[in-house]
Residue, then its C-alpha position, 0 to 999 in steps of 0.5 A: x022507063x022501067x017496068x015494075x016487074x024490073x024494079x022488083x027484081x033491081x030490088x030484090x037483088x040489091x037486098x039480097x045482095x047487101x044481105x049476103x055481103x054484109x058491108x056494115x060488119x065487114x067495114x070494120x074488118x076490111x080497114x083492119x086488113x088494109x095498112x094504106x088507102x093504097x091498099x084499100x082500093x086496091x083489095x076493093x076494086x079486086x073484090x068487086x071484081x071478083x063478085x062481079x065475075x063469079x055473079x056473070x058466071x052464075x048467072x050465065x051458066x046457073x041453070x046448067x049448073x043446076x041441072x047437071x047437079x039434079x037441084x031444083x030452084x024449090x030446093x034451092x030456095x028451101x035450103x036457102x031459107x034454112x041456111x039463113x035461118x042457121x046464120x040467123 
């Protein structure tokens, strides 16, 4: 059904992901903004959306973007790896 290689990367990406996003300390926070349930659904579905769309773009026109700036996926994983660090 799946190969391993497409459960690597499924896994890979929902870590990375859940790690950036945060939903555990952001709940607290996203209730705290939000009066009515009304609400809530409404600013999560935008959310979502929001994600969703800016994940396509990335995605689609990642590389272009990359090369028009000069940066190399290396160095992007480097900065990355000292960005998390900092957060850390």
């Amino acid at each position: 059904m799946f190969s391993s290689r497409e459960v690597q990367f499924a896994v890979l990406a929902f870590s990375s992901l859940f790690s950036v996003i945060n939903p555990i300390s952001a709940a607290p926070i996203f209730v705290a903004l939000t009066l009515g349930s009304r609400d809530r659904r409404r600013a999560a579905f935008r959310a979502c959306l929001t994600a969703a769309v800016v994940l396509a773009v990335f995605a689609a026109a990642g590389g272009a973007i990359f090369s028009f700036f000069g940066i190399t996926v290396p160095a992007f994983q480097i900065a990355g790896g000292i960005l998390f660090t900092l957060m850390s």
